[in-house]
Every structure is written in C-alpha cells, then in structure tokens.
FIRO-266231 format. One line per field, with one value per atom (N, C-alpha, C, O): y, z, x; residue number from 1; residue in one letter. Coordinates in nm, 2 decimals. Each point is the difference from the previous one (the first is absolute). Example, Ala and Ser with C-alpha at 12.3 -4.5 7.8 and 13.67 -1.06 7.14 Angstrom:
2
c2: -0.57,0.12,0.12,0.00,0.11,0.11,0.11,0.11
c3: 0.78,0.00,0.00,0.07,-0.14,0.00,0.08,0.01
c1: 1.32,-0.09,0.09,0.10,-0.14,0.09,-0.08,0.05
nr: 1,1,1,1,2,2,2,2
rest: A,A,A,A,S,S,S,S
END
This chain:
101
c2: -4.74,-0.03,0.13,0.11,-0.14,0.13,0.02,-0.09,0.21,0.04,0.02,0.08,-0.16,0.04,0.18,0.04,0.01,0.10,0.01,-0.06,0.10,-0.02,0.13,0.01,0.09,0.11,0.11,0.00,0.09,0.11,0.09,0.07,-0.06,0.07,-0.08,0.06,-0.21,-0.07,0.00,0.01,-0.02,0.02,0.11,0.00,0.12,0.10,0.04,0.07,-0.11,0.00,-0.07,0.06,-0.19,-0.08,0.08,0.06,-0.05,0.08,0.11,0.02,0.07,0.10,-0.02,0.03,-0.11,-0.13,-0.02,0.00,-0.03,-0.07,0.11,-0.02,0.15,0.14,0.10,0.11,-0.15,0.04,0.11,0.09,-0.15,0.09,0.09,-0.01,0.14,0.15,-0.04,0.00,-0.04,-0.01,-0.04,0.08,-0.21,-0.09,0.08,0.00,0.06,0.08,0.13,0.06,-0.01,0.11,-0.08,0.06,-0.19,-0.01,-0.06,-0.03,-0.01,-0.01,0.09,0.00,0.08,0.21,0.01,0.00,0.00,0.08,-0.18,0.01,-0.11,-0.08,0.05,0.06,-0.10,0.05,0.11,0.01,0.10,0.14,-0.03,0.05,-0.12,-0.03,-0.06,0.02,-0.10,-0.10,0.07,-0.04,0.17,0.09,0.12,0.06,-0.05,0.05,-0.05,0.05,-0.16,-0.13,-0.01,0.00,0.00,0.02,0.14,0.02,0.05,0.11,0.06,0.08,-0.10,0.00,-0.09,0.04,-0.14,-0.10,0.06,-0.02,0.11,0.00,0.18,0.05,0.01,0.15,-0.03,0.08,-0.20,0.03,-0.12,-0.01,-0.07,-0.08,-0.13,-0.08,0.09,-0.10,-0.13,0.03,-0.18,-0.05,-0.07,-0.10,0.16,-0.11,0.03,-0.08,0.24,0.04,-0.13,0.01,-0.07,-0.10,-0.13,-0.06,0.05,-0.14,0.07,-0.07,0.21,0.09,-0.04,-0.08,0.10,0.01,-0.09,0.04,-0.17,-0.15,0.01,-0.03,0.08,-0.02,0.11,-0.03,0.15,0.13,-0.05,-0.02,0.01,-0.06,-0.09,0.02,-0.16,-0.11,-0.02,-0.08,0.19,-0.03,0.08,-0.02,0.15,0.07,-0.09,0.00,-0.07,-0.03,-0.13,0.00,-0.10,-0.09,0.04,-0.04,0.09,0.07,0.04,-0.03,0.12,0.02,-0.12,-0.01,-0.07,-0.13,-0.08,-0.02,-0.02,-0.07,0.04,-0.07,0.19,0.09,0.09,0.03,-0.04,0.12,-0.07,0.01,-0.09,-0.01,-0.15,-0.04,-0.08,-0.08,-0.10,-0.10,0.13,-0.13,0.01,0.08,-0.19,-0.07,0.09,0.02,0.07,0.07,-0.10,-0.13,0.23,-0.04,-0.08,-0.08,0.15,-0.01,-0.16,-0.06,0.00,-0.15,-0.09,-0.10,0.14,-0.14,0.06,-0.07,0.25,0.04,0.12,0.11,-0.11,0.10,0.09,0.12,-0.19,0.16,0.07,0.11,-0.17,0.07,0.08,0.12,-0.15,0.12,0.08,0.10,-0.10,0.09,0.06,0.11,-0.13,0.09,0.09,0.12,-0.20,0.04,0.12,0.09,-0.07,0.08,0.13,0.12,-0.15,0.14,0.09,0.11,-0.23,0.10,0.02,0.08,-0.12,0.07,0.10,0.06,-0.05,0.16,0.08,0.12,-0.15,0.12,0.02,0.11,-0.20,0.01,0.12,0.10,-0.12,0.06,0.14,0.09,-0.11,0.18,0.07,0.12,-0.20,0.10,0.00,0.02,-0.07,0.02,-0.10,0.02,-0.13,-0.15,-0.05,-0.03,0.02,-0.09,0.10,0.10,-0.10,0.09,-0.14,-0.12,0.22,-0.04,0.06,-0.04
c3: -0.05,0.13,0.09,-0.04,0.16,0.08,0.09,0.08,-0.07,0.11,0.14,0.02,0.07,0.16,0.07,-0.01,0.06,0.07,0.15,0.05,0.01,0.16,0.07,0.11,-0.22,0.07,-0.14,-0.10,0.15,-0.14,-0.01,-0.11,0.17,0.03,-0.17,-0.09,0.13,-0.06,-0.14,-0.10,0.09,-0.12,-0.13,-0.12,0.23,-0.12,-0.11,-0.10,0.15,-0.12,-0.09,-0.11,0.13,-0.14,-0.06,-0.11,0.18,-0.07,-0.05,-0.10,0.12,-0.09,-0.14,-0.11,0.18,-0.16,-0.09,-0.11,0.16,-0.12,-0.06,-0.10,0.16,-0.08,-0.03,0.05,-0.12,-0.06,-0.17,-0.06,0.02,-0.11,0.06,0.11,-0.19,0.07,-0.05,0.11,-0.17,-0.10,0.16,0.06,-0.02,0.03,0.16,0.06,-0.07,0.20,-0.02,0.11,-0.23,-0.06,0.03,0.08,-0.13,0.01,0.12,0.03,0.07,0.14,0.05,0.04,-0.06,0.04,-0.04,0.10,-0.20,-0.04,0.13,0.10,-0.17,0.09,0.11,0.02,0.09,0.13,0.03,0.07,-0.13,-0.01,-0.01,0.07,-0.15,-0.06,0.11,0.00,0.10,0.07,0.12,0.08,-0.05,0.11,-0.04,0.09,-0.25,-0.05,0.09,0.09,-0.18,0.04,0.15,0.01,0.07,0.17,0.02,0.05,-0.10,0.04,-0.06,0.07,-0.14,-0.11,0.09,0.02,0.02,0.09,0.10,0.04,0.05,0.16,-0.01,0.10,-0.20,-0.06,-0.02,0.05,-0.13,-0.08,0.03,-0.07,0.19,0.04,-0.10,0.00,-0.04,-0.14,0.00,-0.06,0.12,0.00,-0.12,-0.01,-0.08,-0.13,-0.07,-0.07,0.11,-0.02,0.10,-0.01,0.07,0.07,-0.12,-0.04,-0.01,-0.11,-0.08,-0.05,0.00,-0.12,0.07,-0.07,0.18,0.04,-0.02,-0.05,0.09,-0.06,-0.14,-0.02,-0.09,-0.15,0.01,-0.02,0.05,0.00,-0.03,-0.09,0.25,0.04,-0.07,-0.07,0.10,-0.12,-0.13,-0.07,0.03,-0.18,-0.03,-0.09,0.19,-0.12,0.04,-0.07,0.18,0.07,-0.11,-0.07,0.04,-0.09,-0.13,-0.06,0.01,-0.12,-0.04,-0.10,0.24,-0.04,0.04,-0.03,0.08,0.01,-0.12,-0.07,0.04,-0.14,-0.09,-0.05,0.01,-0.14,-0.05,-0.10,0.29,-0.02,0.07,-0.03,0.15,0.08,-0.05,0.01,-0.08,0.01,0.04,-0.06,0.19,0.09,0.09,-0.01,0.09,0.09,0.11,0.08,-0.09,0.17,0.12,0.02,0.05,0.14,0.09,0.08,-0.15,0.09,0.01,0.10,-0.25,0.04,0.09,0.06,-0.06,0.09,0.20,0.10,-0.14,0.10,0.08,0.01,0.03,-0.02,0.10,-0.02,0.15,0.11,-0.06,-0.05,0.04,0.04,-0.17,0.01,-0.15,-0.10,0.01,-0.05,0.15,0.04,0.04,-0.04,0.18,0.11,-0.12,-0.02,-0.05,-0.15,-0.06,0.00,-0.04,-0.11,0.11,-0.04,0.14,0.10,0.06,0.03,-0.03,0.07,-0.19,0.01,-0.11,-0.10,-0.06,-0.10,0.15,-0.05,0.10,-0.03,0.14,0.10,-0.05,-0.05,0.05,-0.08,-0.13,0.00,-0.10,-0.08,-0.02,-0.08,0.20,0.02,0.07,-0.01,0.11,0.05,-0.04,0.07,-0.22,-0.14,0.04,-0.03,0.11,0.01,-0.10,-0.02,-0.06,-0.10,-0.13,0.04,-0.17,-0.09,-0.11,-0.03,0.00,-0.07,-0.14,-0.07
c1: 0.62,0.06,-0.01,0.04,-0.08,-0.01,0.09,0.02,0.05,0.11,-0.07,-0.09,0.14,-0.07,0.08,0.12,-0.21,0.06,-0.02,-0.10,0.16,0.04,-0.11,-0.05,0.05,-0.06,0.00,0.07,-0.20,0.00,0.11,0.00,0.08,0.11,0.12,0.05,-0.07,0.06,-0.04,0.07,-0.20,-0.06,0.01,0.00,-0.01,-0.04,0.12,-0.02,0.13,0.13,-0.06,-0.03,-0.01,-0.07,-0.09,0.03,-0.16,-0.11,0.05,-0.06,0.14,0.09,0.02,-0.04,0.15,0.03,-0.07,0.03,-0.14,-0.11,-0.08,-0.07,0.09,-0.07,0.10,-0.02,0.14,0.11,-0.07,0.06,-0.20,-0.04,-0.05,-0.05,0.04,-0.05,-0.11,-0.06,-0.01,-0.11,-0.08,-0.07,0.10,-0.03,-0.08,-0.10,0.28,-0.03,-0.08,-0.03,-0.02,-0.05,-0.16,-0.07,0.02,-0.13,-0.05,-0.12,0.23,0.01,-0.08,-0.12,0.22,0.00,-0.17,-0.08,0.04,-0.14,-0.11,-0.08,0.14,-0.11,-0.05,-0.10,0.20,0.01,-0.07,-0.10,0.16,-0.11,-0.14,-0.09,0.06,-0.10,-0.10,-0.12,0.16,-0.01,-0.03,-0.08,0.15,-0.01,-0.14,-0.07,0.05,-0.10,-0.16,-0.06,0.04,-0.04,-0.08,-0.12,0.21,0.00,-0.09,-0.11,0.19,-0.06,-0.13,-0.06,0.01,-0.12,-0.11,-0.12,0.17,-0.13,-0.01,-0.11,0.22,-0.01,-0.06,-0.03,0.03,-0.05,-0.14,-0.08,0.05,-0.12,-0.11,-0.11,0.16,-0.10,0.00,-0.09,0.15,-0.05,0.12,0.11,-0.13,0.11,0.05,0.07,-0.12,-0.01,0.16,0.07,-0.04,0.14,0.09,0.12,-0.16,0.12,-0.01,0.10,-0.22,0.03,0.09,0.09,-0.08,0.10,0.13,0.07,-0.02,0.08,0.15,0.10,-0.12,0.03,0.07,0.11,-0.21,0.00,0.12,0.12,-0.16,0.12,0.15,0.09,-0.13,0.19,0.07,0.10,-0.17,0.05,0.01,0.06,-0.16,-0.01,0.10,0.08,-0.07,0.12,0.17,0.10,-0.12,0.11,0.01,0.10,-0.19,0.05,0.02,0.10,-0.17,0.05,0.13,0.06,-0.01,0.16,0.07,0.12,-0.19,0.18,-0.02,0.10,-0.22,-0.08,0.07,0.09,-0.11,0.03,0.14,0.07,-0.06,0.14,0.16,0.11,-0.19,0.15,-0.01,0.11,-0.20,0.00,0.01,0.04,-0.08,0.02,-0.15,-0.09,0.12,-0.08,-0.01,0.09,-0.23,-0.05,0.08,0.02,0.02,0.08,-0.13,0.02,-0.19,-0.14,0.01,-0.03,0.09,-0.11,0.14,-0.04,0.15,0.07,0.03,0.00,0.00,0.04,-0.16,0.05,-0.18,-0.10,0.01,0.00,0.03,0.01,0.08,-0.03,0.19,0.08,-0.03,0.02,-0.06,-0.01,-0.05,0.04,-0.19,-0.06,0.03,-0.04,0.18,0.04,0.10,-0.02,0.11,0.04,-0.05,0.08,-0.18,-0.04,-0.05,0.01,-0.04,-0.02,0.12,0.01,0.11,0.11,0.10,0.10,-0.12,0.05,-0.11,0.02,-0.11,-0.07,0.04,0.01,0.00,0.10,0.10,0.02,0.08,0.13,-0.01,0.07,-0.15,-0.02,-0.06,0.02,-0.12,-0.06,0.11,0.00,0.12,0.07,0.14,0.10,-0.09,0.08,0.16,0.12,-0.16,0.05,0.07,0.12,-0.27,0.03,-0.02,-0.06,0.09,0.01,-0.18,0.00,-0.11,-0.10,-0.02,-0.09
nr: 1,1,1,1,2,2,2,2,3,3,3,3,4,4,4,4,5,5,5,5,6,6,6,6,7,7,7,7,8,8,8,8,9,9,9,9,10,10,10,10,11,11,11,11,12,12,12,12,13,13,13,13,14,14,14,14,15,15,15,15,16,16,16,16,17,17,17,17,18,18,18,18,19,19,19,19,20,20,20,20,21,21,21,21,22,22,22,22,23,23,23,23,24,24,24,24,25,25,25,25,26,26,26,26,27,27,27,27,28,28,28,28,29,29,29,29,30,30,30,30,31,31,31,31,32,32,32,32,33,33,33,33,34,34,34,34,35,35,35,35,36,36,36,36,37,37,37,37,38,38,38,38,39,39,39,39,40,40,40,40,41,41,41,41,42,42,42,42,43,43,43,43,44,44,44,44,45,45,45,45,46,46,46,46,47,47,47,47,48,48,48,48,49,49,49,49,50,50,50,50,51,51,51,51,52,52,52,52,53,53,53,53,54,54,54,54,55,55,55,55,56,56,56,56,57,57,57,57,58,58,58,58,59,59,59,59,60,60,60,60,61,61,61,61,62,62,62,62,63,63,63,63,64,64,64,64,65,65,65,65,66,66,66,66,67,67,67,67,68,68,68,68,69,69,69,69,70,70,70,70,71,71,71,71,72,72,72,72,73,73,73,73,74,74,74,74,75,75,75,75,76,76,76,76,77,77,77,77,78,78,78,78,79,79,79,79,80,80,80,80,81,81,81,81,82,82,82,82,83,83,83,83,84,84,84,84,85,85,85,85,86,86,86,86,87,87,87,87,88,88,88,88,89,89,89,89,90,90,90,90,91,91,91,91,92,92,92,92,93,93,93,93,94,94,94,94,95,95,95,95,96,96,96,96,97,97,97,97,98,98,98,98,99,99,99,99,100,100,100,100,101,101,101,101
rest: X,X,X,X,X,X,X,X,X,X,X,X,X,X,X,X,X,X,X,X,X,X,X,X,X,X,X,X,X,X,X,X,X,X,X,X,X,X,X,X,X,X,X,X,X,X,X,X,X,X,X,X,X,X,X,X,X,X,X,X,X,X,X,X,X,X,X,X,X,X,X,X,X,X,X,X,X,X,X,X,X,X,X,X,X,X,X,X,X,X,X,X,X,X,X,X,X,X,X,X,X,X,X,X,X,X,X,X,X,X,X,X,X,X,X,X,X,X,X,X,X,X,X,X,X,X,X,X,X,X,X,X,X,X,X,X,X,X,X,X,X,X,X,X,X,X,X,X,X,X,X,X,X,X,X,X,X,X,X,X,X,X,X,X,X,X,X,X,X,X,X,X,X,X,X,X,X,X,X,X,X,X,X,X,X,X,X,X,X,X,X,X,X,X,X,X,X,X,X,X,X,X,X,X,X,X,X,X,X,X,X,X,X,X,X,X,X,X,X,X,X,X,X,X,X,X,X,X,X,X,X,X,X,X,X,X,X,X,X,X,X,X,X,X,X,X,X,X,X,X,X,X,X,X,X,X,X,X,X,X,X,X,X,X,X,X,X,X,X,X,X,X,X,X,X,X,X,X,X,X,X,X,X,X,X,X,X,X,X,X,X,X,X,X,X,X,X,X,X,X,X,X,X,X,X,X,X,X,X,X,X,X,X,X,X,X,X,X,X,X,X,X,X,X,X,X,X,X,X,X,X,X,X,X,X,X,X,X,X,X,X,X,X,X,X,X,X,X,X,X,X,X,X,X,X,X,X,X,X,X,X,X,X,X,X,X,X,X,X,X,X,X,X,X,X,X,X,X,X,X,X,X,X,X,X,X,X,X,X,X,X,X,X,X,X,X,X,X,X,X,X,X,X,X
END
C-alpha cells in the first residue's frame, strides 16, 4: 500500500525512515558518490558508456542496503522522483554531517 505525499517537503521524513540502517545510508553514501564518479568520468573522458555505469552505481548499492540491511521495499518502485530528489538531498545532509553514516 502506498502513502500519498502532498510535496517533497512532506515526504522526506518518510524516506529518512526507511534508511534508519547505517549499513544501508553507508551504501547510499558510496552509491551516489559513485554515481557522481560516473558523470564525471564521461563528461572528463569523452566516453558516455560511464553514463550506462552510472544507473547500476547508485541503485545497486542503494538496493542492496534496503534488500540486505534495512529490509524493506526501495522508496524507487512506489514513490521515483521524489527517492531520487531523496537520495540527493540526504547525501548533502550527510556530507554536511546532517545525518550521522
């Protein structure tokens, strides 16, 4: 069953919630990096095949930790902008020591 949200504002208390494992916000943390790796490797080195890497990065480490660690259901498959908008403003949170990883 999926919760409706009014606005990302509204949302991201949940998506918090749901990355309550360090493990989980830890392989967030390396994805995302990974993801900004990625970007930058294609737009450096001419080569866009780092944008097909890029996708695999983010999400593989990101389901892994809900799969394995937080066990639950990615926020991606009921709710997708807004996990996306999600996972960008908690790696800010976390590079500027927000959230503890």
């Amino acid at each position: 069953m999926s919760t409706s949200f009014a606005s990302f504002r509204e949302f991201y208390p949940f998506y918090l919630g749901e990355h309550s494992n360090v493990v989980c916000r830890r392989l967030h943390y390396i994805g995302s990096l990974l993801v900004l790796a990625c970007l930058a490797l294609a737009l450096f080195s001419g080569n866009a095949r780092w944008l097909l890497a890029a996708p695999f990065c983010g999400y593989g480490f990101a389901w892994i930790g809900h799969f394995f660690f937080e066990k639950n259901r990615p926020a991606t498959f009921s709710h997708p902008l807004y996990s996306f908008l999600g996972d960008w403003v908690m790696l800010r949170d976390m590079l500027i020591g927000r959230i503890r990883f």
